[in-house]
mmJSON file of the N, C-alpha and C atoms, coordinates in Angstrom:
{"data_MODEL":{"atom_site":{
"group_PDB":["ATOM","ATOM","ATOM","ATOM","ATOM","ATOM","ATOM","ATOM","ATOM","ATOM","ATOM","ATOM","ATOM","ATOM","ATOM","ATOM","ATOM","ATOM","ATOM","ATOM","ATOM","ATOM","ATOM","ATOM","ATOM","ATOM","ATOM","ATOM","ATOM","ATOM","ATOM","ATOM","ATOM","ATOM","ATOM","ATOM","ATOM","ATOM","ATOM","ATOM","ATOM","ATOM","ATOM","ATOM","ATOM","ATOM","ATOM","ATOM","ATOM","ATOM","ATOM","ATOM","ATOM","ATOM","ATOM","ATOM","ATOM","ATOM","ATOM","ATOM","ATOM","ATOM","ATOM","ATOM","ATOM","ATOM","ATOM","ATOM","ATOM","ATOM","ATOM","ATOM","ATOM","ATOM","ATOM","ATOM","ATOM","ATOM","ATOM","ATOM","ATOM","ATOM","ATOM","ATOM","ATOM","ATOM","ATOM","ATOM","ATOM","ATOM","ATOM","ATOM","ATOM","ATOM","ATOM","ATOM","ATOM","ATOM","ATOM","ATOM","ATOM","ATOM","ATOM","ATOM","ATOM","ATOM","ATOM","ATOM","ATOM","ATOM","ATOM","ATOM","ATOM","ATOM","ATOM","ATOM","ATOM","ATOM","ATOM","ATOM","ATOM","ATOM","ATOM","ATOM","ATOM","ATOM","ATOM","ATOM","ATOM","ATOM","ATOM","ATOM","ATOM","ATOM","ATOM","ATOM","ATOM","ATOM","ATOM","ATOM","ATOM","ATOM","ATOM","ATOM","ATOM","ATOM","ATOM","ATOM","ATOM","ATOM","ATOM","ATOM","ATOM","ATOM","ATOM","ATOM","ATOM","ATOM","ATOM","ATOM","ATOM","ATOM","ATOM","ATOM","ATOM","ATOM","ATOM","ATOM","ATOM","ATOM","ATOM","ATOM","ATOM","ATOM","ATOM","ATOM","ATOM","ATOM","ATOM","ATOM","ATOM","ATOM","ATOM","ATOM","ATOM","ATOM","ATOM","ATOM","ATOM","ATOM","ATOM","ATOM"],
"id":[1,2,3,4,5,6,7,8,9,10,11,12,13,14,15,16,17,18,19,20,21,22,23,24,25,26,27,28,29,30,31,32,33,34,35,36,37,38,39,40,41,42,43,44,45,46,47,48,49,50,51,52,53,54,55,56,57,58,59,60,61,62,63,64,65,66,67,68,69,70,71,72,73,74,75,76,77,78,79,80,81,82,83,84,85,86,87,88,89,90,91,92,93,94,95,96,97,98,99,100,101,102,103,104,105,106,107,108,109,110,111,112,113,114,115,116,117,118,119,120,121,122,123,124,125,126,127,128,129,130,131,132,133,134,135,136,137,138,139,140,141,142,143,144,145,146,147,148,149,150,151,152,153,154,155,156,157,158,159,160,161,162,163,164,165,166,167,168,169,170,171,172,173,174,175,176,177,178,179,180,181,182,183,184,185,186,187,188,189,190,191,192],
"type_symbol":["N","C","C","N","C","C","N","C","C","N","C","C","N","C","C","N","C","C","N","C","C","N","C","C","N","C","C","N","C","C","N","C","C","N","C","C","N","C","C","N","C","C","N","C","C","N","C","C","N","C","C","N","C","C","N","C","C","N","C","C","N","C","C","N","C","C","N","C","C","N","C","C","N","C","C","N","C","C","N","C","C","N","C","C","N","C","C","N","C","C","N","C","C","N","C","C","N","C","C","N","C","C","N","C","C","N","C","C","N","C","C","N","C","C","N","C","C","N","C","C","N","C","C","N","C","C","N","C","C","N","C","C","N","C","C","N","C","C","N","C","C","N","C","C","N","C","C","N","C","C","N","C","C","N","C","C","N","C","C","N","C","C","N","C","C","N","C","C","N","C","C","N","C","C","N","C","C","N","C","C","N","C","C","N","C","C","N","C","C","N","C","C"],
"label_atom_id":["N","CA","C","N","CA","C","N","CA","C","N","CA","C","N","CA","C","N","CA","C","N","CA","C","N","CA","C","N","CA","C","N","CA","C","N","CA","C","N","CA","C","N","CA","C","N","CA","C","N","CA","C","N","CA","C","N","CA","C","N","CA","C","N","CA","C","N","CA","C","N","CA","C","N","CA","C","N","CA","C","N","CA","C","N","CA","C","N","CA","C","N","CA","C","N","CA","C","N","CA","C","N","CA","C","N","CA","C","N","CA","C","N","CA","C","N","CA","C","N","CA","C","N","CA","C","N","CA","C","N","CA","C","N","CA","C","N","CA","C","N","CA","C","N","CA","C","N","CA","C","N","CA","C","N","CA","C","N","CA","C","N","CA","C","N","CA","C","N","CA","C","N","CA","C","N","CA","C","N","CA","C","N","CA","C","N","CA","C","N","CA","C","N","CA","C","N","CA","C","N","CA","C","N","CA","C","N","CA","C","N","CA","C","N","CA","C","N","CA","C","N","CA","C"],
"label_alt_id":[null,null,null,null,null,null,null,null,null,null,null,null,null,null,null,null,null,null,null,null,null,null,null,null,null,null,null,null,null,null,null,null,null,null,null,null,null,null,null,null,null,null,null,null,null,null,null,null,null,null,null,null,null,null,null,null,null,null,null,null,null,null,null,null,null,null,null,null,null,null,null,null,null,null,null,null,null,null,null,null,null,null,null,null,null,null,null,null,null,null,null,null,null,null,null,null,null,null,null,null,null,null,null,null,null,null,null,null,null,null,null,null,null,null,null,null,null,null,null,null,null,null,null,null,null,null,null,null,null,null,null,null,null,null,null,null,null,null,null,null,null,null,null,null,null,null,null,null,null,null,null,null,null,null,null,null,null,null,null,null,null,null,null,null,null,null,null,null,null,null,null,null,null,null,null,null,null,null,null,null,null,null,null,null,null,null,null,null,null,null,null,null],
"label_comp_id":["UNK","UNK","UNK","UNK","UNK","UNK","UNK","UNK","UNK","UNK","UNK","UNK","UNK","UNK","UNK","UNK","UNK","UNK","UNK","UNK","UNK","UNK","UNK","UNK","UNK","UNK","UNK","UNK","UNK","UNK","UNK","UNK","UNK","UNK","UNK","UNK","UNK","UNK","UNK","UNK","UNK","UNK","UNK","UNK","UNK","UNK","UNK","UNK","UNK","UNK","UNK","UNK","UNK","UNK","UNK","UNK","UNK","UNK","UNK","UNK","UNK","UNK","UNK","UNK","UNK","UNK","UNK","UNK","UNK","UNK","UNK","UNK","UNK","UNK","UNK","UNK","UNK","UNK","UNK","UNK","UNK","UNK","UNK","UNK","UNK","UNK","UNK","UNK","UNK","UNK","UNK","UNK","UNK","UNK","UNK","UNK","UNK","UNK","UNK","UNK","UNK","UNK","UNK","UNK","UNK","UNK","UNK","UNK","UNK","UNK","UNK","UNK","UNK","UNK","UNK","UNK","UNK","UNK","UNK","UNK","UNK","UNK","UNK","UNK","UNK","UNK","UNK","UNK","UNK","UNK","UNK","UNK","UNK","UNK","UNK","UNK","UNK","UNK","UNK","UNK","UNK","UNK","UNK","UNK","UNK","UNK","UNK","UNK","UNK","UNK","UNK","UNK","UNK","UNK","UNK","UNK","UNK","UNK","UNK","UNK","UNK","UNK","UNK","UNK","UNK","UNK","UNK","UNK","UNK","UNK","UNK","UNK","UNK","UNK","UNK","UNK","UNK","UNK","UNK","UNK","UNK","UNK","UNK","UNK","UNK","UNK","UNK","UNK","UNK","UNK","UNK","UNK"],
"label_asym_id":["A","A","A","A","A","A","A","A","A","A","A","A","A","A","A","A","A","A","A","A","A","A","A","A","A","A","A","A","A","A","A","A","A","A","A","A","A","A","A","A","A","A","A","A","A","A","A","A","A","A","A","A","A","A","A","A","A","A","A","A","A","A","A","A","A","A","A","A","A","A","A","A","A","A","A","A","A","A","A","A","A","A","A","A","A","A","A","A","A","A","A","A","A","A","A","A","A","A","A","A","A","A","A","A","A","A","A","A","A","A","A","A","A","A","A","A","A","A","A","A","A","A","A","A","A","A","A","A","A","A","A","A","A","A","A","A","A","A","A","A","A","A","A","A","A","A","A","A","A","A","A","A","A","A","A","A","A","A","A","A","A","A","A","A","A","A","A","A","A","A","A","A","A","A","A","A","A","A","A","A","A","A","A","A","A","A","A","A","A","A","A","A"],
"label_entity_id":["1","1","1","1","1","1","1","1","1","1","1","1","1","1","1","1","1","1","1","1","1","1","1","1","1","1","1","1","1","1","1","1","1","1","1","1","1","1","1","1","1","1","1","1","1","1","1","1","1","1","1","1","1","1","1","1","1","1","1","1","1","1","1","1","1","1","1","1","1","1","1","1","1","1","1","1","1","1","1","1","1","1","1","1","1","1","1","1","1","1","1","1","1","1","1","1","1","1","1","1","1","1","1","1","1","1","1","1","1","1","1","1","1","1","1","1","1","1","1","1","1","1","1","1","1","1","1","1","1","1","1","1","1","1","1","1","1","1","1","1","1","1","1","1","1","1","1","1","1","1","1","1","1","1","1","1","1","1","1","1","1","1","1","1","1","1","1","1","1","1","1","1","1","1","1","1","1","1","1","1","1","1","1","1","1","1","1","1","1","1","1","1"],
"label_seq_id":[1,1,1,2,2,2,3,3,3,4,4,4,5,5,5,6,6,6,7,7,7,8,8,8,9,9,9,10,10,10,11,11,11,12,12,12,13,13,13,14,14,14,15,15,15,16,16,16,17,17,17,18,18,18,19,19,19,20,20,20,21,21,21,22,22,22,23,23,23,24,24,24,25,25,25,26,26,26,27,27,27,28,28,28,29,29,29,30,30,30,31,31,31,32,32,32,33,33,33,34,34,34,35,35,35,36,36,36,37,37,37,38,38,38,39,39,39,40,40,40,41,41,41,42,42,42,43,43,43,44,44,44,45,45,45,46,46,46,47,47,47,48,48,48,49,49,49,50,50,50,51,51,51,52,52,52,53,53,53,54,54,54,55,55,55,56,56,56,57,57,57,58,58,58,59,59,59,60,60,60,61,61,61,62,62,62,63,63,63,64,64,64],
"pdbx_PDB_ins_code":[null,null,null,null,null,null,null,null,null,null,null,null,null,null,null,null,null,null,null,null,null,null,null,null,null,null,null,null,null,null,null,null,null,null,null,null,null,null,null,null,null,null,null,null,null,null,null,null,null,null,null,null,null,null,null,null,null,null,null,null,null,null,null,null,null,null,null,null,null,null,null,null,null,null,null,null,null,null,null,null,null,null,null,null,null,null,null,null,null,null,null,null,null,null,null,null,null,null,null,null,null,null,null,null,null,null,null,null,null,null,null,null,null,null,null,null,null,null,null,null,null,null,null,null,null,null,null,null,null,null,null,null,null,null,null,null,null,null,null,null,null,null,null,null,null,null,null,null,null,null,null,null,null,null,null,null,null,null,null,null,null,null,null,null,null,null,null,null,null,null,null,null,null,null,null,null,null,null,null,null,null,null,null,null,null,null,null,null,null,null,null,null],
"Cartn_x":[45.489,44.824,44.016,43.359,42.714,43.082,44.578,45.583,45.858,46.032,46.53,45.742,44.401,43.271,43.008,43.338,42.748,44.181,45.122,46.639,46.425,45.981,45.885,44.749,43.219,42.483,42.899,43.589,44.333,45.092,45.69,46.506,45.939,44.776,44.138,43.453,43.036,41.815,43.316,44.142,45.271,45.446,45.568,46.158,44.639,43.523,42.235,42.408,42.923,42.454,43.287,44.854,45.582,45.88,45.473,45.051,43.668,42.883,41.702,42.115,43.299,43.809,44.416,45.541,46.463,45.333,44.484,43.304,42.792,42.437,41.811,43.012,44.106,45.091,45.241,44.899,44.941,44.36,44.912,43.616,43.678,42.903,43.083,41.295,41.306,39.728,40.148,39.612,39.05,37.864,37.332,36.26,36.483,35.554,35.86,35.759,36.237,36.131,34.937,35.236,33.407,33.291,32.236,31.86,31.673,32.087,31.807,30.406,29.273,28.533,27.427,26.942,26.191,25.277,25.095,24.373,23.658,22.477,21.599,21.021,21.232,20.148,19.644,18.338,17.522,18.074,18.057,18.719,17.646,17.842,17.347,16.738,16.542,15.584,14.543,14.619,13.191,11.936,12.48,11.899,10.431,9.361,8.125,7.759,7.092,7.275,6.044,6.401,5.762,4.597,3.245,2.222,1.928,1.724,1.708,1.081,1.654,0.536,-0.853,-1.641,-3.43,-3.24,-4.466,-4.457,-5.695,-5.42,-6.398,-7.935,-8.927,-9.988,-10.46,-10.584,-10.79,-11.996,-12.96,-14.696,-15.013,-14.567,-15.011,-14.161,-13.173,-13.212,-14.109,-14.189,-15.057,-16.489,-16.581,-18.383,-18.565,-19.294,-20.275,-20.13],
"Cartn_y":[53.167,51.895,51.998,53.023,53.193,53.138,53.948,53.804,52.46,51.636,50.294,49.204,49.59,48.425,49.364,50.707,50.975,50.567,50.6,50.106,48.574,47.366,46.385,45.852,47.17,46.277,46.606,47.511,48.016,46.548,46.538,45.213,44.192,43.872,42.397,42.738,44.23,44.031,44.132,44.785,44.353,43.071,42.323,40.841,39.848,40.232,39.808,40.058,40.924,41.741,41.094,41.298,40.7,38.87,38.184,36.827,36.651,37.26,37.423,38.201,38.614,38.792,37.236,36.678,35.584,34.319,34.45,33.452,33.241,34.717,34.254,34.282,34.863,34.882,32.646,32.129,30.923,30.329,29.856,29.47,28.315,27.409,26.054,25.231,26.15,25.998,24.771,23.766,22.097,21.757,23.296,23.319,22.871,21.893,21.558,23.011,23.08,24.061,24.298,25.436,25.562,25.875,25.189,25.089,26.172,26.596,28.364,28.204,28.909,29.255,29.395,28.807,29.055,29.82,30.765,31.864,30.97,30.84,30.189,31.145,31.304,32.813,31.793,32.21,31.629,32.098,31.695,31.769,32.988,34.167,35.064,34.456,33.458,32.777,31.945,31.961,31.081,32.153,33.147,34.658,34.191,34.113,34.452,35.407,36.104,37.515,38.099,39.203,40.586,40.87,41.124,41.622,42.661,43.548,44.543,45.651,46.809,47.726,47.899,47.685,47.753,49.618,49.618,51.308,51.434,53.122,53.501,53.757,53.052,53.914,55.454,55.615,57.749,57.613,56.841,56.779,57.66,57.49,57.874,59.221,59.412,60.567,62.297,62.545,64.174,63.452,62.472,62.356,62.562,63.089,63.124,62.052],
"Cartn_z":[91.758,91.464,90.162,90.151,88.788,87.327,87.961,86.536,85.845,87.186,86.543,86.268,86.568,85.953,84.483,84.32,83.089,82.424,82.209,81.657,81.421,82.791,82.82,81.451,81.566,80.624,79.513,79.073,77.693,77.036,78.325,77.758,77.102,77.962,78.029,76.473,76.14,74.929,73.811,74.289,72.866,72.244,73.647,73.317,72.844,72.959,72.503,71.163,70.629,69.117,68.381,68.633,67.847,68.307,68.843,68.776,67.832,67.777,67.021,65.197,65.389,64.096,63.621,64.311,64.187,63.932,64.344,64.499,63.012,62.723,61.084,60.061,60.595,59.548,58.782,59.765,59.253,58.767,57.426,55.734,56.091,56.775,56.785,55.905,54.636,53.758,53.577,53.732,53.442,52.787,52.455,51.012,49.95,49.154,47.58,46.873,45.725,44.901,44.068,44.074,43.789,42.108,41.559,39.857,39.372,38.986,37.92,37.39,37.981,37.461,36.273,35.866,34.2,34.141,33.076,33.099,31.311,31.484,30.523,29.654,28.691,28.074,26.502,26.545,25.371,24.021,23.154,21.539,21.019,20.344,19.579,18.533,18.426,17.208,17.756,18.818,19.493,20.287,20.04,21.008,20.177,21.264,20.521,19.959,19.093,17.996,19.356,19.241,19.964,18.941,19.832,19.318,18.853,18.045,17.562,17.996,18.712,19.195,18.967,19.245,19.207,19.241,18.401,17.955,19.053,19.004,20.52,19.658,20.232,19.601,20.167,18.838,19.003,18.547,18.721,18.403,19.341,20.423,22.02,22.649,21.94,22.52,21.517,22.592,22.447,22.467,22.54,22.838,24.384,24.637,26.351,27.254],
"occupancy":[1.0,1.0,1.0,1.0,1.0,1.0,1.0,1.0,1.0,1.0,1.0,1.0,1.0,1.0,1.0,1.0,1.0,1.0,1.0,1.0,1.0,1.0,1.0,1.0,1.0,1.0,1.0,1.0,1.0,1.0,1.0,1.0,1.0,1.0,1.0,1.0,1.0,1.0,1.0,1.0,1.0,1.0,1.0,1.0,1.0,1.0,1.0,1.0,1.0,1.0,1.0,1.0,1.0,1.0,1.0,1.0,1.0,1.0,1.0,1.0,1.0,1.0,1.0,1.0,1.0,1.0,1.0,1.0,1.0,1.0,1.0,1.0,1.0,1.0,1.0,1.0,1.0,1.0,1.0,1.0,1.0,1.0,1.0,1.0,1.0,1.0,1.0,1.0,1.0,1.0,1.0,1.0,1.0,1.0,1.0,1.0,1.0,1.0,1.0,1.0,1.0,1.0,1.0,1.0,1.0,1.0,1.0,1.0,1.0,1.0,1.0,1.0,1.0,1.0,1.0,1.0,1.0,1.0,1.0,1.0,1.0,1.0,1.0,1.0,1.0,1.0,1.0,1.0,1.0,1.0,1.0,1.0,1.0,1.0,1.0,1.0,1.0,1.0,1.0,1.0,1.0,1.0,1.0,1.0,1.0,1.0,1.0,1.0,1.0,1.0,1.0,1.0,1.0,1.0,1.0,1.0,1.0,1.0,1.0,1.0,1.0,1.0,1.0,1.0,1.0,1.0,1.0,1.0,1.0,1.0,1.0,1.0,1.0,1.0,1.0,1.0,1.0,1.0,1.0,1.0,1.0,1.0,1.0,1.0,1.0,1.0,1.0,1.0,1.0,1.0,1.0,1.0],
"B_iso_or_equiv":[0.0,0.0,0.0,0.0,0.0,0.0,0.0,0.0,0.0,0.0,0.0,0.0,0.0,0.0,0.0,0.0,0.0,0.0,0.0,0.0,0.0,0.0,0.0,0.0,0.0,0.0,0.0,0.0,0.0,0.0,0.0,0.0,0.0,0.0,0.0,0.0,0.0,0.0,0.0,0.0,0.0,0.0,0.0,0.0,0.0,0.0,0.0,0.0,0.0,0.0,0.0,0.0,0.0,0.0,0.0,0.0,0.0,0.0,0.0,0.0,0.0,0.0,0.0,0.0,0.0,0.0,0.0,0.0,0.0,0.0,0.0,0.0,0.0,0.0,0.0,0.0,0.0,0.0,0.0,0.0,0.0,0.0,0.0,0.0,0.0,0.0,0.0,0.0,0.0,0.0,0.0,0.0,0.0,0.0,0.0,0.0,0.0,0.0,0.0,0.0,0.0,0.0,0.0,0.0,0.0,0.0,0.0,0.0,0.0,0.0,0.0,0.0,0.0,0.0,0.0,0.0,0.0,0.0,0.0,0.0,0.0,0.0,0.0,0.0,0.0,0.0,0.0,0.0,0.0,0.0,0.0,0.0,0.0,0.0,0.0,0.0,0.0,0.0,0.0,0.0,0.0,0.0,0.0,0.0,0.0,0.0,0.0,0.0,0.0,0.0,0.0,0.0,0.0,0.0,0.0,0.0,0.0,0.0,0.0,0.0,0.0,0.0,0.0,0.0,0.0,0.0,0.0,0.0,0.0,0.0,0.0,0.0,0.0,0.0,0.0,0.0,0.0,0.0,0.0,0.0,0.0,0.0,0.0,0.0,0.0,0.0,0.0,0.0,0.0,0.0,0.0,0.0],
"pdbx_formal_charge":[null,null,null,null,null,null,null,null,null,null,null,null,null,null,null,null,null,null,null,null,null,null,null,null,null,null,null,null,null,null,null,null,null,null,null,null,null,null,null,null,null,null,null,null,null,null,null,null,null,null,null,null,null,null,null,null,null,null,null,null,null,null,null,null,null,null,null,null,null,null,null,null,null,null,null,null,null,null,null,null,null,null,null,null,null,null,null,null,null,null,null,null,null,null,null,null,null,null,null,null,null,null,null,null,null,null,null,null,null,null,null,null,null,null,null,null,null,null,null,null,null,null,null,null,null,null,null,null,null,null,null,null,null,null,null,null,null,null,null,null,null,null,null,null,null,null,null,null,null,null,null,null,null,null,null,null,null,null,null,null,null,null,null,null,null,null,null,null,null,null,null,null,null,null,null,null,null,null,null,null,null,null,null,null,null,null,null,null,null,null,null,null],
"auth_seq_id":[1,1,1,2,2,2,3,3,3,4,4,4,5,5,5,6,6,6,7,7,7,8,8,8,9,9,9,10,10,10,11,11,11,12,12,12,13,13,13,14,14,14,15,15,15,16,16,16,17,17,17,18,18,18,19,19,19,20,20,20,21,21,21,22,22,22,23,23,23,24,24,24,25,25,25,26,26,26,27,27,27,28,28,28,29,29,29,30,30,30,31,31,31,32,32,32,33,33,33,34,34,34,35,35,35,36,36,36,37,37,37,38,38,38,39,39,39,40,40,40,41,41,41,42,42,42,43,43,43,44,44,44,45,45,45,46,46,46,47,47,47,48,48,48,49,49,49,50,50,50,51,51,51,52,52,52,53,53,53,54,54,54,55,55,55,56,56,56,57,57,57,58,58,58,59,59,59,60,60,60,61,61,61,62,62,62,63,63,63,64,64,64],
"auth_comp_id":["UNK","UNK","UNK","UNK","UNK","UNK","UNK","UNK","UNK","UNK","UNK","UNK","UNK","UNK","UNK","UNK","UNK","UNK","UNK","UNK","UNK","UNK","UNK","UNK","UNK","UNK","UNK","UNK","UNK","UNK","UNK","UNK","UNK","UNK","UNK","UNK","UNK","UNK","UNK","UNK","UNK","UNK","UNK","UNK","UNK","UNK","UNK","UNK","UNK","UNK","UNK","UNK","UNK","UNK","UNK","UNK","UNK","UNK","UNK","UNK","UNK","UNK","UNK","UNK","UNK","UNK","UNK","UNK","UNK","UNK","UNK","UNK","UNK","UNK","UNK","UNK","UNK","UNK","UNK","UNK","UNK","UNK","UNK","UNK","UNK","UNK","UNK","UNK","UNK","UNK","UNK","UNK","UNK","UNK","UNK","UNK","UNK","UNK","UNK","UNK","UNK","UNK","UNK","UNK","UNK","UNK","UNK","UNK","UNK","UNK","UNK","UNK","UNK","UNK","UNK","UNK","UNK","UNK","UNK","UNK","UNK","UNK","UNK","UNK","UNK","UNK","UNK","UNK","UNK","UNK","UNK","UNK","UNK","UNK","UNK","UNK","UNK","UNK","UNK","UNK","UNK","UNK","UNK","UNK","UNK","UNK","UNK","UNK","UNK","UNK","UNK","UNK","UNK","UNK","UNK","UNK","UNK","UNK","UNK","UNK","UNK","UNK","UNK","UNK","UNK","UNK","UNK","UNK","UNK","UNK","UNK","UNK","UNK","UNK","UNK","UNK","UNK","UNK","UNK","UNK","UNK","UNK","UNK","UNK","UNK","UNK","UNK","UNK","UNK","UNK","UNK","UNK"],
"auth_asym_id":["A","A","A","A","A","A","A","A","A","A","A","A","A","A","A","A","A","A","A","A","A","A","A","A","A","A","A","A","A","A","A","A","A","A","A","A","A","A","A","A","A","A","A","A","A","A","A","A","A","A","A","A","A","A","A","A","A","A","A","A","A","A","A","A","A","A","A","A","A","A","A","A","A","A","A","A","A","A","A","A","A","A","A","A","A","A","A","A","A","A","A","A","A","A","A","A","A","A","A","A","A","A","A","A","A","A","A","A","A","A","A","A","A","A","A","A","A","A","A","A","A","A","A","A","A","A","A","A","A","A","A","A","A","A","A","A","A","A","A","A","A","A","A","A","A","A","A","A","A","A","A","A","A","A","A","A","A","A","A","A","A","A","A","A","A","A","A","A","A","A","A","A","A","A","A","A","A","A","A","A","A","A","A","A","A","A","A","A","A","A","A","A"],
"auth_atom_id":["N","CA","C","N","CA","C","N","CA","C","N","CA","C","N","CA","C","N","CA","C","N","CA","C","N","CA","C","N","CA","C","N","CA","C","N","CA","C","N","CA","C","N","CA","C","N","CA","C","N","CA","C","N","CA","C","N","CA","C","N","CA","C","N","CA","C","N","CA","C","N","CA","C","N","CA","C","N","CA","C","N","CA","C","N","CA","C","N","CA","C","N","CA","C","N","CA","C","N","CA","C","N","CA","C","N","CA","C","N","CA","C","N","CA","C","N","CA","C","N","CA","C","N","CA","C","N","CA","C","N","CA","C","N","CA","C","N","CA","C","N","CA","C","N","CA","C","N","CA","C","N","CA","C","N","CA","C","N","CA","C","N","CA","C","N","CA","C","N","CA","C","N","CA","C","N","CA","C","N","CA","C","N","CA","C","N","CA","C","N","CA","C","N","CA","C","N","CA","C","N","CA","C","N","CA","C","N","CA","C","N","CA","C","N","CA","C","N","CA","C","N","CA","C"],
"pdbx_PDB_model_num":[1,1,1,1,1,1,1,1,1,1,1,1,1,1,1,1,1,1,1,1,1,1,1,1,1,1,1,1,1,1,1,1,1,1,1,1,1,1,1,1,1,1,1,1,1,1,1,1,1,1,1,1,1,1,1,1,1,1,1,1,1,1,1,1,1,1,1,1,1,1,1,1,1,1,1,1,1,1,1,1,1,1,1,1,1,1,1,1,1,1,1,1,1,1,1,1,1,1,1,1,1,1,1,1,1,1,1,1,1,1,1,1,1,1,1,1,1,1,1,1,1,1,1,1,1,1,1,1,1,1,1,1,1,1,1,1,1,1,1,1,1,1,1,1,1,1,1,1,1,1,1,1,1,1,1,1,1,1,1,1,1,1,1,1,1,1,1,1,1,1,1,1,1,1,1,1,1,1,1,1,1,1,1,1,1,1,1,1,1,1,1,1]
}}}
């Protein structure tokens, strides 16, 4: 008896898996198509100019 409920559920999870294959195998997408993307990047001539490194003051170091 044991043999044939473990044979029996073999069966049953085969026929689960491959119905669950056949299932998605079907493209039935009724999605609009989708707009490609725009990637926006600012123009190299509008860049605000970078501030110029500030120098370290050395007044302060080696004093106490």
């Amino acid at each position: 008896m044991k043999k044939l409920t473990r044979k029996l559920c073999a069966v049953v999870m085969l026929g689960i898996v491959s119905a669950g294959a056949f299932a998605q195998k079907r493209d039935d997408d009724k999605r609009p198509p989708k707009e490609p993307s725009k990637v926006v990047t600012p123009d190299k001539k509008d860049k605000p100019q970078q501030n110029p490194p500030k120098p370290k003051d050395n007044d302060k170091r080696g004093k106490p």
